[in-house]
N, C-alpha and C positions, 0 to 999 in steps of 0.2 A: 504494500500500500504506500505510496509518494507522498510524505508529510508536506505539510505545504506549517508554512509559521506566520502565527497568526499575527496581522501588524501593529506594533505599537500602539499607535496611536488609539485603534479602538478596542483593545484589549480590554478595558474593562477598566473601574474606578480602582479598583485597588492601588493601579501604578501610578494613580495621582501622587501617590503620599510619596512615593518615593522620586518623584519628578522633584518634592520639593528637598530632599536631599543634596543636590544639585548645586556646587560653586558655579556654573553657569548662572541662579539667580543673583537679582540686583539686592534681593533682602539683606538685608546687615543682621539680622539677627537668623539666619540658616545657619546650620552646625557646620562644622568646618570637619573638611574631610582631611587627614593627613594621607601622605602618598604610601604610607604601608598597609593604609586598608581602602585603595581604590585597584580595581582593575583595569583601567585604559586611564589615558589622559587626550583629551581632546581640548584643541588653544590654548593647552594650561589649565583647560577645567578638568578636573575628575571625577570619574563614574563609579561610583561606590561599590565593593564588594556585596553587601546588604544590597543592593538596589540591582542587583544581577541574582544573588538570592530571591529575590521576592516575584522577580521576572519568571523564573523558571516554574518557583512554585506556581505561580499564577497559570501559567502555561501548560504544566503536569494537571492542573482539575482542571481546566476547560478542554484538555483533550484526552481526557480520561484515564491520566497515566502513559500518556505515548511521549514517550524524550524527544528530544531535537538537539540538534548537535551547539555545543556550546560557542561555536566560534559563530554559531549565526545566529544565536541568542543577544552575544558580543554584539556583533554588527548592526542588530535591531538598535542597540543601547546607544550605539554609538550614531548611528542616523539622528535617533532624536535628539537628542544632545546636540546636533549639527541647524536641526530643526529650531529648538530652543532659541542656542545662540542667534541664530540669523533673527529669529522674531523679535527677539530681545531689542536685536541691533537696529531692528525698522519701528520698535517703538510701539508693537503691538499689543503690547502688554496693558499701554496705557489708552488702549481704546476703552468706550465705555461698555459695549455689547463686551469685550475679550476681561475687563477689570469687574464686571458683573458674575461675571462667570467662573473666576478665578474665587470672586470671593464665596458665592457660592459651592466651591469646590470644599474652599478652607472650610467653612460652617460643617459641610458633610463630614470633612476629617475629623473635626474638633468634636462632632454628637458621637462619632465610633470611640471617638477615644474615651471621650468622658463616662462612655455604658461601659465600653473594657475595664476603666478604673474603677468604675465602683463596681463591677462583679468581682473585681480579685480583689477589693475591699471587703466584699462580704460575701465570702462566697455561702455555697449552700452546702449546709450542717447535715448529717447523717440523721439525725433529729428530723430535721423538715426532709427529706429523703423517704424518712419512713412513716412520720404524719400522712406524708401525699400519698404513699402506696397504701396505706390502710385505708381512705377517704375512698382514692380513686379506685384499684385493684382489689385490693386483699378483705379481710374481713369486714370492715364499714361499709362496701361499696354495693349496688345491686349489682350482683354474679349471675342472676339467672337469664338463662338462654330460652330460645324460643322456636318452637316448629312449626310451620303455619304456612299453609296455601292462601291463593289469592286470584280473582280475576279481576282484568282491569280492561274497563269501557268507558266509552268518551263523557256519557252523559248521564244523569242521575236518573234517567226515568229508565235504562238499560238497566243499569243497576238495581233497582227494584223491579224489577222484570225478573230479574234474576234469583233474587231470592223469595219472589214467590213460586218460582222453580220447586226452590232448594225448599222450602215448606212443606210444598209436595210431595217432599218423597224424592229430587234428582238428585244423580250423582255432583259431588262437587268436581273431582277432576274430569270429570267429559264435561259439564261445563265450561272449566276453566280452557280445556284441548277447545272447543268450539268457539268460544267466546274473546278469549282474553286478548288484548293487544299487547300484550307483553312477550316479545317474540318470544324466549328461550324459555319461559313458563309453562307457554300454551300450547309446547310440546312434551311435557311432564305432569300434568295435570294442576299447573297452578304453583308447585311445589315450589318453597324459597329455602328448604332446608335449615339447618338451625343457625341463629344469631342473637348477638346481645340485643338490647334495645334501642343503644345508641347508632348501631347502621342502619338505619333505617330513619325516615323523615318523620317528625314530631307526630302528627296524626296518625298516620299509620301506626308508629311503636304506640301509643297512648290506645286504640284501639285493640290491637294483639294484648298488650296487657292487662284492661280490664273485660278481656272474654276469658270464659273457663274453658278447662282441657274438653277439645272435642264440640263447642260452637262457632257458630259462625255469627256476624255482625247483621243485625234487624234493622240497622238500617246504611245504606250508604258513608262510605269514606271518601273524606275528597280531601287530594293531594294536589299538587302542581302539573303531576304527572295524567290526573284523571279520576274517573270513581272506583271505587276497589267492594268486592267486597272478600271478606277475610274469614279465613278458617283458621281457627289455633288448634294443633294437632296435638300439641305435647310441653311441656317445658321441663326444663331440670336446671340444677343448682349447677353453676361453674365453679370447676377448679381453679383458683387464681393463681398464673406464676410465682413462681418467688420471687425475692423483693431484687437479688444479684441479675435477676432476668430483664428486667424492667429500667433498673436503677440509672442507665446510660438516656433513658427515653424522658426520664421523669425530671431529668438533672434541668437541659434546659428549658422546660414550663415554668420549674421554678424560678429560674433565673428571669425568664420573663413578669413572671409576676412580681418577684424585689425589682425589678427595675420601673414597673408600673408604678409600684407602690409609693417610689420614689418621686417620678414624675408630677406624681399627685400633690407631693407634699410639696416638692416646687414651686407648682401650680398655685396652689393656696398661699403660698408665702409672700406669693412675686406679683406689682402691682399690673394687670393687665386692663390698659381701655381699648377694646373692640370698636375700629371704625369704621370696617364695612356694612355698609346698608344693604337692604334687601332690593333687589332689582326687578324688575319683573324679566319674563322668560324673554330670551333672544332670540332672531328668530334664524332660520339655519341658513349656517356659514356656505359657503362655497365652497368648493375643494379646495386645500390649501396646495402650494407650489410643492413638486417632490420636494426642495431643501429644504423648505421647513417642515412637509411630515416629516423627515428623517430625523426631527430632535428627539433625544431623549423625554419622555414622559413620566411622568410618578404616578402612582394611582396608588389606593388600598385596596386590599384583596384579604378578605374574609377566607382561612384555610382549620379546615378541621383536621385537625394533628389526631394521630391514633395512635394508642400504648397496644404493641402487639406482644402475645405472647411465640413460642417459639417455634410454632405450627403456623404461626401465620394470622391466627382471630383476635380481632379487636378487644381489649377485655376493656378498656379505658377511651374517652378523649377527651382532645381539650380545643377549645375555638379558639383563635390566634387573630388578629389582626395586621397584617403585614403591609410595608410600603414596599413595592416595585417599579424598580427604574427599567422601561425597557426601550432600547432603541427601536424609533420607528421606519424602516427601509420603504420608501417610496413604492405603491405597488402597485405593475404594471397592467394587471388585468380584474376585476373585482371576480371573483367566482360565486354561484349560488351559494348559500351553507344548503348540506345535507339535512332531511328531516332526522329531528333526533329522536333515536330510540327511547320509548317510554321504560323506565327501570324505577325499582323504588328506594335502592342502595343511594344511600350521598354516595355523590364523587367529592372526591379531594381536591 
């Protein structure tokens, strides 16, 4: 396979931090590199040994562990470097689009570092380690699993169609084989085979667990997905991993939550006045120039984090709120999306 090396430049935010390393900057207060710990010199500036560390690392996770030879790792280094200077020298630095952007670089650096310092300020105690696994996993937590068919149809009066079927006397899986829009179902007779309560979407789990072993639901469930109606076959008590199984998974939720914790108390300390007004709705933009789709964008993205045990089943989650930066590449064709498969598992 022909490694191709991925370029500098859009590598990814990580190498910002080590751009600032850099005697090429005009900063008076950047660290000073001494010549026994640079590898190249370029016009007399030098390219840090760290800053060719951090290169490769970055390089090994975005391509999955595949090396690249170091002299063209080098040569990346030294381009930009090349780069750098010349910008420096035409004064680009202090444009205000390129001095906006820089500083918003710096803020990004300074919020990673300031959550690094106080995680290995406080870090997390075997104490809160095993509080969480008792709440989430282990004894405190609900462990029981669930067996339960299911069909699923567009509309609520199908759905009660349905179970006055099932009043009668029908089967529920040649229902489910005849009726259900749930492809991979409604060739099993409905069957979802066993799971916790948290893979499965709020109404649904809340419906499975207040019917008894061997009912089905009197009246319609409605999901995002559609109407359901539900048979609970079975449930039993889960076995929780032990706590060494789990322990790597559980580490950073809590770290996310001291750091929330934190935030908050910030928040409350720190005088803030909101001055954006509410706007009414705008109305829709035009397609913007490919160069400026291609800017980076942030957004939040809502991700359901799962504690699995060693088979692979959910025994735990937790909801996360996440900021994602992701470059926008200009795109040349729009394509339909595909209709999506009705399923009643969250995706992650």
């Amino acid at each position: 396979m022909k490694k191709t090396l991925i370029p500098l430049l859009v590598a990814g935010t990580a190498l910002i931090a080590t751009g600032c390393d850099q005697k090429a900057t005009t900063d008076a207060s950047a660290p000073v590199i001494n010549k026994a710990d640079a590898i190249a010199i370029v016009n007399g500036k030098y390219i840090a040994k760290a800053t060719f560390d951090s290169l490769e690392k970055e390089i090994a996770e975005r391509s999955q562990g595949q090396a690249f030879p170091k002299e063209k790792l080098l040569e990346e280094l030294i381009q930009r470097e090349l780069l750098v200077q010349d910008a420096i020298q035409k004064q680009l630095d202090k444009t205000p689009e390129v001095a906006d952007r820089l500083e918003e670089a710096k803020k990004s650096i300074l919020t990673q570092a300031e959550v690094q310092n106080f995680i290995k300020a406080n870090p997390v105690t075997d104490a809160e380690i095993k509080a969480e696994y008792d709440s989430k996993v282990g004894a405190g937590s609900n462990n029981t699993e669930y067996k339960a068919r299911h069909i699923l149809v567009k509309t609520e009066a199908e759905a009660k169609k349905l179970i006055a079927e099932l009043d009668k006397g029908a089967d529920f899986a040649k229902l489910a084989n005849k009726n259900s829009l749930d492809g991979k179902e409604a060739q099993n007779g409905g069957d979802l085979g066993w799971f916790v309560a948290g893979q499965m979407v709020e109404p649904f789990s809340k419906a499975v667990i207040a019917l008894e072993k061997g009912k089905y639901t009197k009246e319609p469930v409605q999901t995002q997905f559609g109407w359901h109606v539900i048979l609970r076959e079975d449930s039993r008590a889960q076995t929780p991993p032990p706590l060494e199984a789990v322990k790597e998974q559980l580490m950073p939720m809590l770290q996310r939550k001291k750091v929330q914790d934190m935030l908050e108390n910030l928040r409350k300390q720190a005088k803030v006045e909101i001055l954006m007004k509410d706007e009414p709705a705008k109305p829709a933009e035009a397609p913007k120039p490919a160069a400026e789709a291609a800017k980076p964008v942030t957004e939040e993205v809502v991700v359901e984090e799962e504690i699995k045990d060693k088979d692979g089943k959910t025994v735990a989650k937790e909801t996360i709120v996440e900021e994602v930066t992701e470059e926008k590449a200009p795109v040349a064709e729009e394509k339909k999306p595909e209709a999506a498969k009705p399923a009643v598992e969250k995706k992650k």
